[in-house]
C-alpha positions as CSV (number, residue, x, y, z in Angstrom):
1,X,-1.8,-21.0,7.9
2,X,-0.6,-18.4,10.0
3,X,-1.4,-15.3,9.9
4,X,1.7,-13.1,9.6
5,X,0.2,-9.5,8.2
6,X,-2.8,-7.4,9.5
7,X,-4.2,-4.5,8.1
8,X,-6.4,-2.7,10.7
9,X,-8.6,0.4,10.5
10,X,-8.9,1.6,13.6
11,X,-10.7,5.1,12.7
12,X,-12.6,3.3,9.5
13,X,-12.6,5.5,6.8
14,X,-12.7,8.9,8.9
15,X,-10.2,11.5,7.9
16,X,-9.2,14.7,8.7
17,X,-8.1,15.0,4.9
18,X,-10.1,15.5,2.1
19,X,-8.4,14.1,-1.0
20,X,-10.0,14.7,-4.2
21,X,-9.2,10.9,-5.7
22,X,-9.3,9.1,-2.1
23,X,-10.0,5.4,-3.0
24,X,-11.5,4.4,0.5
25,X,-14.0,7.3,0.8
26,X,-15.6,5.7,-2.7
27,X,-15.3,2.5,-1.2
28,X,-17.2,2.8,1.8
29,X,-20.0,5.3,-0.5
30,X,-20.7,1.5,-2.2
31,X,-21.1,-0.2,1.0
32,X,-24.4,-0.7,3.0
33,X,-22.5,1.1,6.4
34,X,-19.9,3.6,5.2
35,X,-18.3,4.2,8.0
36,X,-18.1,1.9,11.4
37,X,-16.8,4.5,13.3
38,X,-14.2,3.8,16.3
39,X,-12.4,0.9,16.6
40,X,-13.6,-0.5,20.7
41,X,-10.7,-1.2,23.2
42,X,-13.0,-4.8,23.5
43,X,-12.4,-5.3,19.4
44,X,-9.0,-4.3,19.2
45,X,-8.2,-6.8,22.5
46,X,-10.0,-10.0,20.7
47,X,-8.0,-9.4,17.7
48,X,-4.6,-8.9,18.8
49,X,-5.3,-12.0,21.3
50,X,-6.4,-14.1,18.1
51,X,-3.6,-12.9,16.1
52,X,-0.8,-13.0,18.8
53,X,-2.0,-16.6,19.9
54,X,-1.9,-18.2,16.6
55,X,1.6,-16.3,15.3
56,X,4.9,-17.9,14.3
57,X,8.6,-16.2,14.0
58,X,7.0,-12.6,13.2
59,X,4.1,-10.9,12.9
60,X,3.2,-7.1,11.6
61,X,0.1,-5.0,12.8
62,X,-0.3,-2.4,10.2
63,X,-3.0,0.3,11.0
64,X,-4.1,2.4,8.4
65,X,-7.2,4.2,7.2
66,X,-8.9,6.9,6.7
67,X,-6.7,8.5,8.9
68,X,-5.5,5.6,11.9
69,X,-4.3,8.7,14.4
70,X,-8.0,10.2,14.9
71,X,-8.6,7.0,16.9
72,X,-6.3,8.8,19.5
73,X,-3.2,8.0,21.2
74,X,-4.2,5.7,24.2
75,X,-5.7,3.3,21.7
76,X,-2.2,2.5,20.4
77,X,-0.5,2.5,24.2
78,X,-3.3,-0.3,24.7
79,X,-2.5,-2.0,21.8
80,X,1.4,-2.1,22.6
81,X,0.4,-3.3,25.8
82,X,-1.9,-6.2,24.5
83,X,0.6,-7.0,22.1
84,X,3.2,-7.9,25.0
85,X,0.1,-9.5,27.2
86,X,-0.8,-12.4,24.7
87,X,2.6,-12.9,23.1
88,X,3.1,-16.5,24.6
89,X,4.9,-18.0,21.2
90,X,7.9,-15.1,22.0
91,X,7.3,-14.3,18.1
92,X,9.4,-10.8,16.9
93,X,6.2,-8.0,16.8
94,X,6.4,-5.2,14.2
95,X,4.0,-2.1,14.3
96,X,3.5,0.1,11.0
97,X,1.0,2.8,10.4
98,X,0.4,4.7,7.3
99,X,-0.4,8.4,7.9
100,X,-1.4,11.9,6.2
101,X,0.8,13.6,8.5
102,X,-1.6,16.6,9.1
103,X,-1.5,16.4,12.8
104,X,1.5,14.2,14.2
105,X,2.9,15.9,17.4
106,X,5.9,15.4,20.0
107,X,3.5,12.8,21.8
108,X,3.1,11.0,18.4
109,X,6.6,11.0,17.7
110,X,7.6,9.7,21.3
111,X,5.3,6.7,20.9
112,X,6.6,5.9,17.2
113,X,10.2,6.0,18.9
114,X,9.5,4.2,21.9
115,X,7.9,1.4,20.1
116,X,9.9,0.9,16.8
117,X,6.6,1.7,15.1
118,X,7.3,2.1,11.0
119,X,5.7,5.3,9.9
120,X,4.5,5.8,5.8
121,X,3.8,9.2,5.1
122,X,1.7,10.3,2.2
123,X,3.3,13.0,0.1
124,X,2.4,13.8,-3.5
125,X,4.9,15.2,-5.1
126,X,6.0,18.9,-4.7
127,X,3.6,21.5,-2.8
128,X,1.9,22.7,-6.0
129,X,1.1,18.7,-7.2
130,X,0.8,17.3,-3.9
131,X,-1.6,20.7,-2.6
132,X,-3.9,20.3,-5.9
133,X,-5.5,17.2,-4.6
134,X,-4.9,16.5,-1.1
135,X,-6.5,19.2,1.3
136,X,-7.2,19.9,4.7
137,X,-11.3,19.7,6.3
138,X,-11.5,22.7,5.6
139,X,-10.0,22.5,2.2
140,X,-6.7,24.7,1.9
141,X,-3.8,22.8,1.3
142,X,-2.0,20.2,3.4
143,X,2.1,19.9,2.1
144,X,3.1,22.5,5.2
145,X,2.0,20.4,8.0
146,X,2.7,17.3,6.4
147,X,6.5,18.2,6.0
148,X,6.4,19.7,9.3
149,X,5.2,16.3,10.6
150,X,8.2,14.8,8.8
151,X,10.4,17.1,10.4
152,X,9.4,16.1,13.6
153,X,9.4,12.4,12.8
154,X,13.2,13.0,12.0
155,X,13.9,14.6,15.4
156,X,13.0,12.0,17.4
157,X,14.5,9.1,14.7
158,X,11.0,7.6,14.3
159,X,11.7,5.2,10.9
160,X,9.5,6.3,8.0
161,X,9.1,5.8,4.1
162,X,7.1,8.3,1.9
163,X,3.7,7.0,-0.3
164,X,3.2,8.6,-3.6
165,X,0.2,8.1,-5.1
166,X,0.4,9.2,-9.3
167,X,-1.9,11.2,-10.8
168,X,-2.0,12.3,-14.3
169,X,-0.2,15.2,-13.3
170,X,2.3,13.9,-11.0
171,X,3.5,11.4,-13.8
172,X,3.8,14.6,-15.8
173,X,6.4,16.0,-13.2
174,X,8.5,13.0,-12.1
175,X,11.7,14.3,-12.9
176,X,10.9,17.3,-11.2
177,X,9.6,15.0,-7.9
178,X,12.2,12.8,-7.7
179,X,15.2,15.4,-7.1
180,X,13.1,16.9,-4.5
181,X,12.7,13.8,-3.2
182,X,16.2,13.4,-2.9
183,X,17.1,16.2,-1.7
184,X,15.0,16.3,1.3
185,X,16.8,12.9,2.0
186,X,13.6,10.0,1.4
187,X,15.4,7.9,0.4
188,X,12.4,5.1,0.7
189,X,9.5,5.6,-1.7
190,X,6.5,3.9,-2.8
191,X,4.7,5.1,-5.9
192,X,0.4,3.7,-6.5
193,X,-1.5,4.3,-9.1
194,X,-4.3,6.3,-8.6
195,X,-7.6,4.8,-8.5
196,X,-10.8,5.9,-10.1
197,X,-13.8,5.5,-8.7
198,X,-15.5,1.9,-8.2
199,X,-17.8,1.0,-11.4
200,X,-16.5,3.7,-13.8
201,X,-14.6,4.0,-17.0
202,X,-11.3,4.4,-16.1
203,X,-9.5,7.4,-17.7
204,X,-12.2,10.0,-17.6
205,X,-11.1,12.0,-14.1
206,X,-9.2,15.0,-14.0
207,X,-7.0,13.0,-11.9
208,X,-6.2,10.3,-13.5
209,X,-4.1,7.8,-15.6
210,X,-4.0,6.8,-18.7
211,X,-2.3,3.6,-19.9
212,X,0.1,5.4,-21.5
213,X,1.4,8.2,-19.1
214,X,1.5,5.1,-16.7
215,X,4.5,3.3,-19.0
216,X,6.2,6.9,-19.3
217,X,5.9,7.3,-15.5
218,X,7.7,4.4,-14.7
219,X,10.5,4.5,-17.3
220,X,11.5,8.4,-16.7
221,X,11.2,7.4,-12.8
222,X,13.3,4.1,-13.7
223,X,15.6,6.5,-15.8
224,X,16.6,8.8,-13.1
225,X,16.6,5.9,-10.7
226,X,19.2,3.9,-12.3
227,X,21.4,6.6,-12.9
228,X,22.1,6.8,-9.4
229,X,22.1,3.3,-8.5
230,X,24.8,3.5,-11.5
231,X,26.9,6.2,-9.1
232,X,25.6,3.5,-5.8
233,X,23.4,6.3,-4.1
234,X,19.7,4.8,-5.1
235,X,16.6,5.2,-3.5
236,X,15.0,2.4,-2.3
237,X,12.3,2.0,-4.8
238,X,9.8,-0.4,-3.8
239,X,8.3,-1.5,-7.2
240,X,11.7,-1.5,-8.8
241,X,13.0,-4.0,-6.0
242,X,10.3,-5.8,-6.5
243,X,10.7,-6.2,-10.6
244,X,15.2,-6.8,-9.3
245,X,13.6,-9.8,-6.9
246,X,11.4,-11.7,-9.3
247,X,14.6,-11.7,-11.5
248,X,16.7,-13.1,-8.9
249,X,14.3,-15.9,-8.3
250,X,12.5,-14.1,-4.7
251,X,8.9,-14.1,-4.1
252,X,8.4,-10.6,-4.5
253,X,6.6,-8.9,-1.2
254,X,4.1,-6.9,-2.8
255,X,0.6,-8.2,-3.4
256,X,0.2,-6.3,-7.1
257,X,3.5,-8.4,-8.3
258,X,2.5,-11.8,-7.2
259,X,0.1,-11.9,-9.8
260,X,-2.8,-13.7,-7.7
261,X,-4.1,-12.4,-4.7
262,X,-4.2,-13.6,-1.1
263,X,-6.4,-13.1,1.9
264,X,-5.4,-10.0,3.9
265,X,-7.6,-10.3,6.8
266,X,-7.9,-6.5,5.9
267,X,-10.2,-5.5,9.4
268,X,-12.3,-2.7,9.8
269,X,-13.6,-0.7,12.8
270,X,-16.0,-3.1,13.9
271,X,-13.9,-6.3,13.2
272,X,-15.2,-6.9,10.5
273,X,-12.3,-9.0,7.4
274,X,-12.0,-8.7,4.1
275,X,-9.3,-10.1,1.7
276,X,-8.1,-6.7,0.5
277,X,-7.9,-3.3,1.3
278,X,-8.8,-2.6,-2.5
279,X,-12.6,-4.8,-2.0
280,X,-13.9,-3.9,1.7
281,X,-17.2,-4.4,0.6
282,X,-20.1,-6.0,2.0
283,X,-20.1,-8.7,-0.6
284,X,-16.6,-9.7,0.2
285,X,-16.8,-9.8,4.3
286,X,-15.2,-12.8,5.6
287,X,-16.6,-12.5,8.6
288,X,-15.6,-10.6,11.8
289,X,-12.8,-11.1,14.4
290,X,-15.7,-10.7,17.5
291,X,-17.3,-13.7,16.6
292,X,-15.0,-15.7,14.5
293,X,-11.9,-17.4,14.5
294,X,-8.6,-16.5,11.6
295,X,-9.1,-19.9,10.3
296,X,-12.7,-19.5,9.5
297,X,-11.3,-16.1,7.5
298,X,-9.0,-18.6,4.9
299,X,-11.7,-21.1,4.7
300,X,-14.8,-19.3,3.7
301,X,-16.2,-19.7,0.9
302,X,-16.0,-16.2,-0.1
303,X,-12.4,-15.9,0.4
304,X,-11.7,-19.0,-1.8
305,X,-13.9,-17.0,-5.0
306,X,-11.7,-14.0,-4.5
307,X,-8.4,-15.5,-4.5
308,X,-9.6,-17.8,-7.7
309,X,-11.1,-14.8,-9.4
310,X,-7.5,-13.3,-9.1
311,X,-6.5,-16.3,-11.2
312,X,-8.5,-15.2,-14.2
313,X,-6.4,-13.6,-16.5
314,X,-6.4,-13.0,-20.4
315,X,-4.3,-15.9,-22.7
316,X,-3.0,-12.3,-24.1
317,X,-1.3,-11.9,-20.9
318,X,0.2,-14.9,-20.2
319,X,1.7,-15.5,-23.8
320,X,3.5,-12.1,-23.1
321,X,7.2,-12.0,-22.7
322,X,7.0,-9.6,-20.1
323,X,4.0,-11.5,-18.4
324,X,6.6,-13.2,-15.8
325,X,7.6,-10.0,-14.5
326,X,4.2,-8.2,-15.1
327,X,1.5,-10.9,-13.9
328,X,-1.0,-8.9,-14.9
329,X,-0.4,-6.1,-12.1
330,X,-2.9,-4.9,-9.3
331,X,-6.5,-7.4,-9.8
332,X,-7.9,-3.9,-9.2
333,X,-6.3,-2.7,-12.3
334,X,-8.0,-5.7,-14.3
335,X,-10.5,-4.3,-16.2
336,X,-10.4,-5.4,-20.1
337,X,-12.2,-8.6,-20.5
338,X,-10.8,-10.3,-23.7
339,X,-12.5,-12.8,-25.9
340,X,-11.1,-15.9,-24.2
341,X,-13.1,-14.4,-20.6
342,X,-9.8,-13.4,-18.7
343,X,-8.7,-10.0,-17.9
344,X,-6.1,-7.8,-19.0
345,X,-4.6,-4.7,-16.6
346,X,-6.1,-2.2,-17.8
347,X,-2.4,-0.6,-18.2
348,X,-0.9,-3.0,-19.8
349,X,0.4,-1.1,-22.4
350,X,2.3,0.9,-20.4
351,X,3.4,-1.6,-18.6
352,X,4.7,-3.5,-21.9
353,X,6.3,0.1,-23.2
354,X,8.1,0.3,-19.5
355,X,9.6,-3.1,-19.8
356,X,10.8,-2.9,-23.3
357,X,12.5,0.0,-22.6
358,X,14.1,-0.7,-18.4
359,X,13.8,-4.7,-18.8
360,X,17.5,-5.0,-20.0
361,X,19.1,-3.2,-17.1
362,X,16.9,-5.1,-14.7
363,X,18.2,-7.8,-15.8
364,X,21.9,-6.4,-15.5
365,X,21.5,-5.3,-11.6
366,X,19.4,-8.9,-11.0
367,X,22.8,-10.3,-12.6
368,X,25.1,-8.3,-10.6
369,X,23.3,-8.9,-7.4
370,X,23.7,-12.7,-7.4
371,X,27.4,-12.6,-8.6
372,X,29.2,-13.1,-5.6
373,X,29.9,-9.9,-4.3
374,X,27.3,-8.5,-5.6
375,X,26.0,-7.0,-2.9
C-alpha cells in the first residue's frame, strides 16, 4: 500500500510556545525520550528517498510539531531539493506545515511561495481567548505576532488555513470568534477539541470540555455557519464538509470521521513511526525509517493491534441513528467502556444533541449538492 501522507517532526516536540493544554508536550512527558531533538539532513534524506520511491499519483509531506520552523530554514530548502532528486515515478508533490506563527519572516514567506507549501496557522480565537492559553517562552502573550505572521503570509500569497483548538472557554465565545474570523477574511478553518492530559479524567482542567459545551459548540458554530452558506458566502469548515461528504456517499478525509484508524507513519526526529500523531509513544513505535523499510511500518504487529483496537466500539454506538455520521469520533476521545467492552466517545452526548439539532439541514445541502447543478 502506498504511502500517500506523512506527518514529520522535524524539531520533535520543541517549541518556542508554551501552551497551557499543549497535547504533545504531555505526550512526549509519558515517553522514555521526550524529546529527540533535530531532525539529521542523513534522516530526513532516507525518508523522503523511501517515500518518494514507493509513491503513486500524489504524495503530501506534512511537517509539524512542536514548532517544525525551529529546525531552520535550510532544512526545508534540502528537503525541496530531495523531493525533486528521488522523484523518479513523476508523482504531483504537496508540502504542508502547521505553525504557531510566532516567528515567520520575509525569508519564511518567500520559501512557502516559492514552493506552493500549505501553511495552518494556529489561532485561538480572539486575543483575550486565544492569549489566555497560548504564550510566548517567556510567557506574555502570542496573538500580535501570530497575526503579524498572517499578515505577512498574505503579502507574499503564501496559501494558509487557520487551526482552532476549543477550549471550554472558546466554545463559550463562538459566536463572538467566528465574525472575527470572517472579518479578517479566513475563510478556511479547522476546529479540535482540546485534549486533556494522557491518563486523566477528562473534564477536570480549567481548560477543558465537557460533553455538553462540546454539542453546543458545534451547533451555535453550525448555526452561524449555515446562515451564510444560506446567503452562498460560507467558510470552508472542515468538520462540517466532512459530516456534507459522508452524506453524499464520499470517504470523508479526516481520520476522527472514518470511524477506525489507520497507520500514519507519524515520524519523529529521529525516524522513528508511529500510527498517529495522537499515540507517539514508545509502546506504539513501528519502527524507524533509518533502518526500516514503509512496508515493514503496515505490517507490524503493532500497527495491526492499533488499527483493530480502533474497531472496538460500544453496541450503544452502533445502534445509534446518528452512529453513521458520528462513528464514534476521534479513538482518542474513546474513553467510557460500556458493559458489552467497547467504547463510547467520551462526548457522545454532545455529539448526539449536535446532530439532532443540524442533522436535517445536512441532509438538505448533501441533497442539494448532488442535484445536478448543485454545485
Amino acid at each position: 500500500m502506498p504511502l500517500g501522507n506523512i506527518l514529520i517532526k522535524p524539531a520533535s516536540g520543541l517549541c518556542n510556545m508554551r501552551c497551557d493544554y499543549c497535547f504533545y508536550c504531555d505526550e512526549a512527558q509519558n515517553r522514555e525520550t521526550a524529546s529527540y531533538g533535530m531532525m539529521s539532513e542523513e534522516t530526513l534524506r532516507r525518508l523522503v528517498k523511501k517515500v518518494m520511491f514507493q509513491a503513486e499519483g500524489e504524495v503530501c509531506f506534512a511537517f509539524q510539531g512542536g514548532e517544525p520552523t525551529l529546525r531552520g530554514i535550510d532544512f526545508f530548502r534540502k528537503a525541496v531539493e530531495l523531493e525533486e532528486r528521488f522523484n523518479r515515478n513523476h508523482v504531483r508533490v504537496r508540502n504542508t506545515l502547521q505553525t504557531n506563527g510566532y516567528d515567520l519572516d520575509e525569508e519564511w514567506c518567500r520559501l512557502f511561495r516559492d514552493h506552493d507549501f500549505l501553511i495552518g496557522v494556529s489561532v485561538d480565537g480572539t486575543q483575550t481567548l486565544h492569549d489566555r492559553y497560548r504564550h510566548g517562552a517567556g510567557g506574555g502573550g502570542s496573538y500580535e505576532r501570530v497575526r503579524s505572521s498572517i499578515r505577512l503570509l498574505e503579502e507574499y500569497g503564501v496559501e494558509y488555513n487557520i487551526l482552532t483548538v476549543v477550549t471550554r472557554q472558546m466554545a463559550e465565545h463562538i459566536h463572538e470568534i467566528y465574525q472575527e474570523f470572517r472579518q479578517n477574511g479566513w475563510m478556511y478553518q479547522q476546529y479540535i477539541a482540546c485534549l486533556d492530559p494522557l491518563g486523566e479524567e477528562p473534564g477536570q482542567r480549567e481548560y477543558s470540555l465537557t460533553p455538553e459545551m462540546y454539542g453546543g459548540f458545534l451547533t451555535e458554530l453550525f448555526d452561524l455557519w449555515y446562515r451564510d452558506w444560506r446567503k452562498g458566502r460560507a467558510p470552508y469548515i472542515r468538520q462540517f464538509e466532512n459530516y456534507i461528504g459522508i452524506l453524499m456517499g464520499y470517504p470523508p478525509e479526516s481520520c476522527e470521521q472514518r470511524g477506525i484508524c489507520s497507520i500514519q507513519c507519524v515520524t519523529e526526529a529521529d525516524g522513528s513511526v508511529y500510527p498517529c500523531d495522537f499515540y507517539v509513544l514508545d509502546e506504539y513505535c513501528l519502527g524507524n525509517f533509518n533502518t526500516d523499510k514503509i512496508k515493514d511500518f503496515f505490517e507490524s504487529e503493532t500497527g495491526a493491534d492499533f488499527v483493530k483496537e480502533s474497531r472496538n466500539v460500544s453496541g450503544i454506538c452502533r445502534e445509534c441513528p446518528w452512529y453513521s455520521l458520528c462513528r464514534s469520533g476521534c479513538r482518542r476521545h474513546r474513553s467510557v467502556l460500556d458493559k458489552d467492552g467497547g467504547y463510547r466517545n467520551y462526548f457522545c452526548e454532545g455529539y448526539r444533541y449536535f446532530f439532532e439539532k443540524c442533522g436535517e439541514r445536512m441532509r438538505e445541502i448533501a441533497a442539494y449538492l448532488a442535484a445536478p447543478g448543485g454545485r
